[in-house]
C-alpha positions as CSV (number, residue, x, y, z in Angstrom):
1,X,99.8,152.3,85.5
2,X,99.6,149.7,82.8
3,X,96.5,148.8,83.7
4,X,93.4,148.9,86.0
5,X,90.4,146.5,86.0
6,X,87.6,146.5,88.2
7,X,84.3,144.9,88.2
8,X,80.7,145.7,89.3
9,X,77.0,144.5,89.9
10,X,74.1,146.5,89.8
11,X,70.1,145.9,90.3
12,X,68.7,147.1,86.7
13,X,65.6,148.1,87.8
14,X,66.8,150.4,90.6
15,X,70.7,151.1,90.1
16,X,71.5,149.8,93.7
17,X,75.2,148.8,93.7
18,X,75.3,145.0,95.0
19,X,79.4,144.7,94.8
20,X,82.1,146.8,93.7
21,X,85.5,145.7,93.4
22,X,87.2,148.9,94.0
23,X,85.5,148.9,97.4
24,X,84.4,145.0,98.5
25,X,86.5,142.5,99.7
26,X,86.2,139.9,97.1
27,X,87.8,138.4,93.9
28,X,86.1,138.0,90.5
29,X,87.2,136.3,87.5
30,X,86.1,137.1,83.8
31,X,86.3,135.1,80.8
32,X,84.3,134.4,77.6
33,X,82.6,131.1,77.1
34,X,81.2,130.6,73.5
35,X,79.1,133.8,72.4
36,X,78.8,134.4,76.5
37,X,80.7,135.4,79.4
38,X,80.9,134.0,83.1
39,X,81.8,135.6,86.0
40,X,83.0,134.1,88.9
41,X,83.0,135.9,92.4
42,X,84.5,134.6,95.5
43,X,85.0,136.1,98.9
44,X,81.2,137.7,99.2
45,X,79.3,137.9,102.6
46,X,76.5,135.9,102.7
47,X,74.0,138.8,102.9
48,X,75.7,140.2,99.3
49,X,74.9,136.9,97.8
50,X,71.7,136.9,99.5
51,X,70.7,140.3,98.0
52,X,72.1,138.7,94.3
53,X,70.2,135.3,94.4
54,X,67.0,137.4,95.1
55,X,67.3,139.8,92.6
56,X,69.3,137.6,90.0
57,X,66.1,137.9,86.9
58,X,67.1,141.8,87.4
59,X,71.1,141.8,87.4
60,X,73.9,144.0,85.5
61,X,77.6,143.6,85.5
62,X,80.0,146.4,84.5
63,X,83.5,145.4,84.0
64,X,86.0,148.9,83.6
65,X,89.1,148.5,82.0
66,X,91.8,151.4,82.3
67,X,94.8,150.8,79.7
68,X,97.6,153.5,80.6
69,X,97.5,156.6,77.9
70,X,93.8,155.8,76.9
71,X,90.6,156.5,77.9
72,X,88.4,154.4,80.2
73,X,86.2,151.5,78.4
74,X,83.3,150.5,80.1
75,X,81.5,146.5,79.2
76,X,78.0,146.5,80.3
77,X,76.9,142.8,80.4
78,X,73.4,141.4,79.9
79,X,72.9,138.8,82.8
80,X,70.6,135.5,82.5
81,X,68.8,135.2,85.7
82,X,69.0,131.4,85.0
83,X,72.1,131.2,85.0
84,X,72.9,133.0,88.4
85,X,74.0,130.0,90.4
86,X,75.8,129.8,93.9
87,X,77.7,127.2,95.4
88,X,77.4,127.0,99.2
89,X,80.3,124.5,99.9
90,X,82.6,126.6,97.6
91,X,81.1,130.1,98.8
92,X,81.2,131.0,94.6
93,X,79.0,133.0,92.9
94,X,78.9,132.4,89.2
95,X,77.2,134.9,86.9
96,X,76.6,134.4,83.2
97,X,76.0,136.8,80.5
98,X,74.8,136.7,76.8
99,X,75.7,139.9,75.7
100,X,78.0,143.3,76.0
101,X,77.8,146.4,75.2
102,X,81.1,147.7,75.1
103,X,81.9,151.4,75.1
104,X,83.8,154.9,76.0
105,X,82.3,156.9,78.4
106,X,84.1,160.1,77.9
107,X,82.4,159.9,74.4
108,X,79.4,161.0,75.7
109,X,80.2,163.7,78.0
110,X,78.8,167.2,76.6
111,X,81.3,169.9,76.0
């Protein structure tokens, strides 16, 4: 394994899961943009994007990144609501986020 990425929405006020790449059927792409960060999500059912657009004032993104022979880093993005767009004749979900928190789990667990 050189290396493993996988990316996730959640509600913030309630922890629902909204989409999981590990276990949706959909694409995402990452990449920074100024002092931001944009996701874009393709390949969503309706309903998913539904659930999103509704709840998009409320929304954070996890992206995991597993690097062989180190531990697991976890990026916990700040979403602007805003800036939660979908486009209907593309069927792609755009998310953008101002900031990250980026850290290692494991160095939290309790002994």
């Amino acid at each position: 394994m050189t290396q493993q990425e996988w990316f996730m929405v959640k509600h913030a006020v309630t922890g629902q899961g909204l989409v999981n790449s590990k276990t949706d059927s959909m694409s995402y792409r990452y990449q920074r943009e100024g002092t931001g960060f944009i996701f874009t999500v393709t390949g969503l059912e309706q309903q998913v994007v539904d659930s999103i657009m509704e709840r998009r004032q409320e929304l954070n993104v996890f992206r995991f990144v597993q690097r062989k022979d180190q531990p697991l880093v976890k990026h916990w993005y700040y979403v602007q609501g805003d800036r939660v767009q979908y486009d209907e004749e593309r069927h792609t979900l755009t998310i953008y986020a101002e900031s990250e928190i980026r850290y290692v789990p494991e160095d939290y667990f309790a002994d």
